[in-house]
N, C-alpha and C positions, 0 to 999 in steps of 0.2 A: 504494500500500500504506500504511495508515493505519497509528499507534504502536501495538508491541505495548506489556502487563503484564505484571507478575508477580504483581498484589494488586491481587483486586478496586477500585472505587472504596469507603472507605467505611471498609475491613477495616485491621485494627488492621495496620501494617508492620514486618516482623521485619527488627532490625538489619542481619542479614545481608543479606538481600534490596533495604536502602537502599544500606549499601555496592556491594553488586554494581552499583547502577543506576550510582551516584556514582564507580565507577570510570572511567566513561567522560567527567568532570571533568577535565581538565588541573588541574593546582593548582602554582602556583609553592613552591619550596622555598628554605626561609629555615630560618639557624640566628639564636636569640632567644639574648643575652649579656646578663648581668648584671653591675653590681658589687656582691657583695654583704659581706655584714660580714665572713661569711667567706673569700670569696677571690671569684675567679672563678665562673660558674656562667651555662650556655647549655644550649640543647634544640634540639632540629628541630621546625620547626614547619610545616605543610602548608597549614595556613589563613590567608594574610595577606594583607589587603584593604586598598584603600583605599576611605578612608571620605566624605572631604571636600578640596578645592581650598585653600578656604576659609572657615574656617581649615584648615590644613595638617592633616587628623586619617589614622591608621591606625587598624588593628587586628589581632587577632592572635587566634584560638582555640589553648587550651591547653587539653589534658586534664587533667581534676581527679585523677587519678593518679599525674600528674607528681611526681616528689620533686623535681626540680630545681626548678620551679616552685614548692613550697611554698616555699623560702629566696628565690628571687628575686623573688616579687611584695612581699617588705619594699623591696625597693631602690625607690626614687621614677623611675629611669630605666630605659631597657634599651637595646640594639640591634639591631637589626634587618639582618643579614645573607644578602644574596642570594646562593646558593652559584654558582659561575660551572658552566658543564657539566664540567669535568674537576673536581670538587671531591666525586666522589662516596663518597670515605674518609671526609670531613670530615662528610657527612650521616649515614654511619651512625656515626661518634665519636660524634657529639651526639644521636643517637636511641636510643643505648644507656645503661644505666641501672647507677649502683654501682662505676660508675669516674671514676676523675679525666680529666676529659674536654680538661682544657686542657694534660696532663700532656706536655711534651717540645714541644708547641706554640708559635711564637712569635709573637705578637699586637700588635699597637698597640693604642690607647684612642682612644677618640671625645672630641669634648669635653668631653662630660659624666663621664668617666672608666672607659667600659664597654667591654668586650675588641672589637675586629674586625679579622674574622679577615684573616690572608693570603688574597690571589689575590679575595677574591670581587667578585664582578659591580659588588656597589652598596652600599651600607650606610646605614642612616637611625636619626637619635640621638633618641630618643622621651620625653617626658616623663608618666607613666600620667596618665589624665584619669579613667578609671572603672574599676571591673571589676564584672563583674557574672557569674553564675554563671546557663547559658543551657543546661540538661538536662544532659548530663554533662561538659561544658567550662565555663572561663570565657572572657568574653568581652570582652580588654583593649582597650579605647580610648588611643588614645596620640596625643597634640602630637607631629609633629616639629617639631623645635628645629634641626638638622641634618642634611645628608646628601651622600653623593658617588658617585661612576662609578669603573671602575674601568676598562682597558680590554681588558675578557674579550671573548673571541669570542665566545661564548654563557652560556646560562642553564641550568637544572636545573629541569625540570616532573617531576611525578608523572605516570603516567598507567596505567592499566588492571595495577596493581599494580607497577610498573616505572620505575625513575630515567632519563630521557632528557636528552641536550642539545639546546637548542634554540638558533639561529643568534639 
């Protein structure tokens, strides 16, 4: 049985229709922390790649709607936070919008001085290289500088609309 479609070859693709496909994507789940001049400031972020060995490069897609996002891309670093599988409060804290998301939270700093969080997986201290703005996201290039393990039994994927843990 050959692949099905949903959209001709050719035919313009409605957002929804690429979601639908891209649900079936596992995508790792990571909350992005900033320091920024104003305090703290982090988001959940679905899209985080790696980009290069060598040099050590990331990346991260951020939607350009983000508010969090507009005060953290001034900070010259961020971090990058692997949520562990029981952390799935923590994803929706930071994927929620017009709250103080660090609020009753207790955190550590990276070296570079950027919140990470309790419990998670991994965390990686990034120094931005580029942004570049890639249809309705941008699309952050980031040095790591630093990074470390934590020792979570599992990890947090996205998958077909739904937070799972994975071993």
């Amino acid at each position: 049985m050959g692949p099905t479609s949903s959209a001709p070859a050719g035919a313009r693709i409605a957002p929804a229709v690429l979601r639908g496909v891209l649900r079936e994507v596992p995508t790792a789940v990571t909350v992005v922390t900033a320091a920024t001049r104003l305090g703290p400031a982090g988001l959940t972020v679905g899209s985080f790649v790696s980009v290069s060995l060598r040099p050590p490069l990331v990346g991260v897609f951020i939607d350009e709607k983000s508010t969090s996002w507009r005060e953290m891309r001034t900070a010259p670093t961020f971090a990058v936070n692997v949520l562990a599988g029981d952390q799935q409060e923590l994803c929706a804290r930071f994927a929620s919008s017009g709250t103080d998301k660090f609020a009753g939270l207790s955190y550590g700093t990276s070296p570079s001085g950027n919140p990470l969080l309790p419990g998670a997986a991994a965390w990686l201290d990034c120094r931005i290289e580029d942004v570049r703005r890639l249809g309705d996201h941008d699309f952050v290039l980031a040095r790591v500088a630093a990074l470390g393990t934590a020792s979570a039994g599992s990890s947090i994927v996205f998958h077909r609309g739904t937070l799972r843990a994975i071993p």
